[in-house]
C-alpha positions as CSV (number, residue, x, y, z in Angstrom):
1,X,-28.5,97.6,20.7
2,X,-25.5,98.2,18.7
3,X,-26.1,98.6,15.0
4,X,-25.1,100.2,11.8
5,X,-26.3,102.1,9.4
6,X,-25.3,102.9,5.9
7,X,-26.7,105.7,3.7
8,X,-26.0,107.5,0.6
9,X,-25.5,104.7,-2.2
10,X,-26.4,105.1,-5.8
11,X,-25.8,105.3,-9.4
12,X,-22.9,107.8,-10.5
13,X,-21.0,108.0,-13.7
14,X,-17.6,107.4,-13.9
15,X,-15.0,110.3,-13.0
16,X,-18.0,111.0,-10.3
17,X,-18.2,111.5,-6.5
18,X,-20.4,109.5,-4.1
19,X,-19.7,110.0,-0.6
20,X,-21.1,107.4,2.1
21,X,-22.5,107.3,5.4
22,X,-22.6,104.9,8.6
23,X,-24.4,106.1,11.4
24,X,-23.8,104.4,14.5
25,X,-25.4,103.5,17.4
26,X,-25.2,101.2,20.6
27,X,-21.7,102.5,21.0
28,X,-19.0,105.0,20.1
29,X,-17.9,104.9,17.1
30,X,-14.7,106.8,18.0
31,X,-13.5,104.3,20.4
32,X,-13.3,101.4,17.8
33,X,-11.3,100.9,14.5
34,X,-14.1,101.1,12.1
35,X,-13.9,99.9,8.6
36,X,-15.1,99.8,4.9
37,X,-15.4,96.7,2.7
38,X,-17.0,96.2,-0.1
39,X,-18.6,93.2,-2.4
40,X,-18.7,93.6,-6.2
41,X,-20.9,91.2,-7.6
42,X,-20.0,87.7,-8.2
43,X,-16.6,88.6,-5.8
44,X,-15.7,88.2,-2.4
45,X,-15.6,91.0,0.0
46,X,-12.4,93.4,0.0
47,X,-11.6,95.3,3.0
48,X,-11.7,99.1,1.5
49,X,-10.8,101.7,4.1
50,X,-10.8,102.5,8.0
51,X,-10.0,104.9,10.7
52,X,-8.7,103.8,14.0
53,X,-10.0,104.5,17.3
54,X,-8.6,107.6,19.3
55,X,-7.0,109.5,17.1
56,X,-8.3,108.5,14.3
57,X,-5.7,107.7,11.5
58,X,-6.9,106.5,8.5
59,X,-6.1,103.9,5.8
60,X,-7.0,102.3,2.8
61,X,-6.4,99.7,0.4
62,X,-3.9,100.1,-2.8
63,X,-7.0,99.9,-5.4
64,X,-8.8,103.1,-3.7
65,X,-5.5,104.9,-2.4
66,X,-5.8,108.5,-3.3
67,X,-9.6,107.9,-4.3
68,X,-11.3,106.8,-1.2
69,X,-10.9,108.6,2.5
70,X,-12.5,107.5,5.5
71,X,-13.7,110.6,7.9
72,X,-15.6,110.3,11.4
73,X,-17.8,113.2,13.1
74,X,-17.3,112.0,16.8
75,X,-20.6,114.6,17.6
76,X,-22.7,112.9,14.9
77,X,-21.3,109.3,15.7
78,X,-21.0,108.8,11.8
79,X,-18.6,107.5,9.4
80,X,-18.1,108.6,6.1
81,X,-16.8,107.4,3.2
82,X,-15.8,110.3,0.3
83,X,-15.2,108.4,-2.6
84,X,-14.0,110.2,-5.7
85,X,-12.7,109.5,-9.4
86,X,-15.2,106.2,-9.5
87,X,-14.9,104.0,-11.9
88,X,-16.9,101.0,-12.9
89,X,-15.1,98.4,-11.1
90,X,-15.9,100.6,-7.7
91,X,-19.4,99.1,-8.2
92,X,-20.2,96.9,-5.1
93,X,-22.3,96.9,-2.1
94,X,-20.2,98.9,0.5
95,X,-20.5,97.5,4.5
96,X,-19.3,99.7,7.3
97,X,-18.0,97.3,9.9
98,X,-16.8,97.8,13.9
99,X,-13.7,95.9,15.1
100,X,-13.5,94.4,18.3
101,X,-10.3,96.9,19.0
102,X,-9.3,100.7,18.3
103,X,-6.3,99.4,16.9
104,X,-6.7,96.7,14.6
105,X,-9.1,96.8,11.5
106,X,-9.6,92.6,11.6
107,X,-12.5,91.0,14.1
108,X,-15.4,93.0,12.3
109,X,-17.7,91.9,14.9
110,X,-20.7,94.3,14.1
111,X,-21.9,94.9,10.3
112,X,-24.2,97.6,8.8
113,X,-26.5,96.4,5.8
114,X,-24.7,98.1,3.2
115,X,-25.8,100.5,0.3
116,X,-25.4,99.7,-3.5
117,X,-22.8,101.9,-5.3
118,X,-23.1,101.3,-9.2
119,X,-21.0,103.1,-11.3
120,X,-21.8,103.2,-14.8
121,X,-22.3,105.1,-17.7
């Protein structure tokens, strides 16, 4: 069964770090483009960050650029999410998602159950 599995949510101040966790299984995580996205409450969900299949580039939005990095550890078939400099409007539930492709972030056909970030003070 392929599923998903996020970790490491929580409350964290703001200027703090969280990172998060998505452990696969089912599949290889480091054959897919897997993905971030996130739902703040009373919002709609925003794509976040990925990193590609194969080799493994990564990318992320313009509201987490040089905050948020997506990492893989192909032995552990985990994703991570290091997420630093929070600030209040981080706070969402954060989904780890697999694309049907290596390539191409869109078609999140598999979903974890996400993990509650709040950042507050």
């Amino acid at each position: 069964e392929v599923q998903l599995v996020e970790s490491g949510g929580g409350l964290v101040q703001p200027g703090g770090s969280l990172r998060l966790s998505c452990a696969a299984s089912g599949f290889t995580c480091s054959n897919y483009a897997m993905s971030w996205v996130r739902q703040a409450p009373g919002k709609g969900l925003e794509w976040v960050s990925g990193i590609k299949g194969g080799g493994g580039s990564t990318h992320s939005a313009d509201s987490v650029k040089g905050r948020f990095t997506s990492s893989r550890d192909n032995a552990k078939n985990t994703l991570y999410l290091q997420m630093n400099t929070l600030k209040p409007e981080d706070t969402a539930v954060y989904y780890c998602a697999k694309s049907l492709t290596n390539w191409n972030f869109g078609f999140l056909e598999v979903w974890g159950q996400g993990t509650l970030v709040t950042v507050s003070s």
